[in-house]
Phi, psi and omega in degrees: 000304172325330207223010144267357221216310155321294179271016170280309189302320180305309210289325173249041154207100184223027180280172192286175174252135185302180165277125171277144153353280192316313176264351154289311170313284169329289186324306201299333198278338201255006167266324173282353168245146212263329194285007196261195192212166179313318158298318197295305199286328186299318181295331198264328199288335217257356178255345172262121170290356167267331174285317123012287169294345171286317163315306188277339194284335189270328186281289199294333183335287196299342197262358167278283219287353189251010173070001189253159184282145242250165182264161190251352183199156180309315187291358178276334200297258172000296172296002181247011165250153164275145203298018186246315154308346179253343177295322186305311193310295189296342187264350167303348202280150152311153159226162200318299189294345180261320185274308177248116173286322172314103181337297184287325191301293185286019175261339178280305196294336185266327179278349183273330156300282204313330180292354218234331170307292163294329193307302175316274215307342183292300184311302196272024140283319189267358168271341166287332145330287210299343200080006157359151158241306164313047152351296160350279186287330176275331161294335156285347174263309187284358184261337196229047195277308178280034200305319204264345159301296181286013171255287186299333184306293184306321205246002191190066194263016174276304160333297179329305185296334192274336143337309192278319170291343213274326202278321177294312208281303177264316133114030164226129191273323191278314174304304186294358177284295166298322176319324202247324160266339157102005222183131139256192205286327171314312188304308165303329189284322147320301178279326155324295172322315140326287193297326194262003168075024186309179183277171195289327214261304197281353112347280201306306192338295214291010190277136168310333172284163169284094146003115160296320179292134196284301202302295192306318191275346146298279189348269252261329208274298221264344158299320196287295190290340171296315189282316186284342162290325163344289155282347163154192185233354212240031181193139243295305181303328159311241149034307177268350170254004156266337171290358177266327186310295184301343184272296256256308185292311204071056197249152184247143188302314215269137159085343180318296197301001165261357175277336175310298209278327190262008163295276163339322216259279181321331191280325193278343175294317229245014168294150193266338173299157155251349249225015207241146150262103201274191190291298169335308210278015160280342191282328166265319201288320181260004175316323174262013149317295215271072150342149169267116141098358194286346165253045171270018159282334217259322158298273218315353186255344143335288198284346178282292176327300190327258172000291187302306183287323198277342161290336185260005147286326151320294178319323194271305187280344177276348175268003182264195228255332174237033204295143158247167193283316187297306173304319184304325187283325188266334173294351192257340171285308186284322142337292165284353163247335169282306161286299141321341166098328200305149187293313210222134222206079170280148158230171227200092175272130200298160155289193174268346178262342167098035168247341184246177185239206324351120159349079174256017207156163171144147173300108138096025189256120170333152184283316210221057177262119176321332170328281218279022176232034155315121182220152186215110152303131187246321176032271189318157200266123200212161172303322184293341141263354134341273199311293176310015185267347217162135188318138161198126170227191194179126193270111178251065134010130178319300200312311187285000193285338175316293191335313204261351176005277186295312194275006177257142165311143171285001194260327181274341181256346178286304196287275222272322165061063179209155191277343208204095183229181167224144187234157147211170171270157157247170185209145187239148177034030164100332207260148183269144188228339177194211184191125167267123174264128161207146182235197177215155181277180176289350200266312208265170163302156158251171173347113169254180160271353148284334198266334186272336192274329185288328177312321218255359162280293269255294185314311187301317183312306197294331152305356188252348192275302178293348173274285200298336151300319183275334163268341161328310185290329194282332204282319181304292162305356190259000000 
């Protein structure tokens, strides 16, 4: 639904993304000097996401359309045109300052950059970590990692703002995304990435999943701490995302968070902005932010409200005239993916002999996501027949994902492919009837401990609701 309603927005914003100043120029000075080289314009080029994308749109077009694979980087791009194709691209292009005049649109389009700035200089830390060699290729996939953020910013920039309070007010980019658009910035940037022939890595980066590719999960790793810097650097999603980094490096925790920060420090000296706050500059401003703990009574009273309206729609629907268990079920799916924030929203249904699990429904899960024609033997003794003994649920957190490892199917971690969920039974007359999955993408807030205590609310009501159905019905027949 999410990534249909994305691409209702694309079709009627589909103007191009300009060029910045700073780096149309540079290109223009290295086309007028003969003594420069190709690599020099690939280097200038590979920082702008508008020229970049114009670029992959003249090449890989044509090489899709010749049946041929699509290019993986600007310097690839860049050796198959010829020079009279590569002076039109750059001296054709728009630039920033000719399309949006409005002060405040490029001053939002320049702070988005700089955050996209740190992202590089973050990567190509970790990429020396890792010993990475394609270089190229992964720094040109990491410049356009934010495609779809620089699209509502450029082309839809009122929206945009409000995007921005909602994301300082809750400190999440994909719930504030969908809140104002209906859609977050991955879904666009995938379908932007489809049209426009971006390379396959900037695709993989953008998946809601942990990646299999080394190259796409730095990326999404060196995305996370540019963005979560965004708010500061001294609070607890910081915190947890540098501790997935450092697991991730196979980095010892102490001293990693001064190496992020003095990575940040070096990027904001070489900034091109003036006009930007950059990451670094949160290393003073926020250390006396983050109080300690005073405004979670103020969550908990959010989440008591929640909890109260999705009770009184249960309540409203056992009172019409035919309710059913597919309803009762699809309001407890639209709940934990709409209200609760969660990405991804499975339910799971027992067989009749209590030996498989299967897909019978879910939330914000891809059309042609394996999720939904999932069946998991459970027989065997695994946490996933645990759970079905009895109400029970359980939060498995990256640190803790080890531990269940072993004990989860391989058919549920090969399907869901994430480190960090919530699971529970659902149970009708005390007897187990299924089991609910749900997570958050990489994009999102993670997993907390209000959102695990209203999930694990939510599922009991609705076990009591499908229980209070079903004698409704013996009683009706009797």
């Amino acid at each position: 639904m999410t990534e249909t309603s994305a691409r209702t927005w694309l079709a009627s914003h589909h103007d191009i993304i300009p060029a910045l100043e700073v780096h149309h120029a540079q290109a223009l000075e290295i086309l007028e000097d003969h003594t420069r080289t190709l690599r020099d314009l690939a280097e200038v080029i590979v920082l702008d996401p508008g020229m970049s994308i114009t670029l992959y749109h003249e090449v890989s077009g044509k090489l899709t359309h010749g049946d041929k694979q699509v290019v993986d980087s600007v310097h690839a791009a860049l050796s198959l045109l010829g020079d009279s194709a590569i002076a039109d691209l750059v001296t054709q292009h728009k630039v920033l300052d000719e399309t949006h005049p409005d002060a405040r649109r490029r001053q939002s389009y320049h702070q988005l950059m700089s955050r996209t700035y740190h992202l590089l200089a973050q990567l190509d830390s970790l990429v020396s970590i890792q010993g990475v060699r394609t270089i190229n290729e992964i720094r040109s996939a990491a410049m356009l990692h934010n495609i779809g953020e620089y699209c509502t910013c450029l082309l839809d920039h009122e929206r945009y703002l409000r995007y921005q309070d909602k994301f300082r007010e809750t400190g999440s980019e994909a719930n504030s995304a969908k809140a104002i658009y209906s859609f977050d910035f991955h879904e666009l940037g995938r379908v932007y990435a489809e049209k426009s022939y971006l390379p396959p890595l900037v695709t993989e980066s953008l998946d809601e999943n942990i990646p299999a590719g080394r190259k796409a999960r730095l990326i999404q790793l060196a995305a996370d701490v540019s963005h979560q810097a965004e708010i500061g650097w001294y609070h607890s999603s910081m915190k947890a995302t540098e501790e997935v980094c450092a697991a991730y490096l196979n980095q010892s925790l102490e001293g990693f968070d001064r190496h992020l920060q003095q990575v940040a420090i070096d990027c904001a000296r070489n900034s091109p902005f003036d006009d930007v706050l950059p990451a670094a500059a949160r290393l003073i401003m926020l250390p006396d932010r983050e109080q300690p703990a005073k405004p979670a009574p103020r969550l908990e009273i959010k989440v008591d409200a929640g909890g109260k309206e999705f009770e009184n729609r249960i309540k409203a629907l056992l009172q019409t005239r035919n309710p059913t268990q597919a309803q009762i079920l699809d309001l407890l799916l639209g709940h934990l993916h709409d209200d609760l924030h969660l990405t991804r929203v499975a339910l799971m249904l027992l067989s009749r002999d209590h030996s498989k699990l299967g897909t019978r429904a879910g939330k914000g899960i891809d059309e042609n996501s394996p999720i939904r024609t999932l069946v998991i033997d459970i027989s065997n003794a695994s946490v996933l027949k645990s759970l079905m003994t009895r109400s029970q649920a359980l939060w498995v957190e990256p640190d803790s994902y080890k531990d269940y490892e072993a004990a989860l199917p391989a058919k549920f971690k090969s399907g869901f492919l994430h480190e960090s969920f919530y699971l529970m039974s659902i149970q009708v007359n005390a007897s187990p009837v299924g089991l609910i999955y749900a997570d958050r993408s990489l994009g999102v807030n993670m997993l907390d401990k209000v959102t695990y205590i209203k999930f694990k609310s939510a599922i009991m009501l609705t076990s009591k609701a499908l229980t209070y159905l079903g004698k409704l019905r013996q009683k009706a027949s009797s």
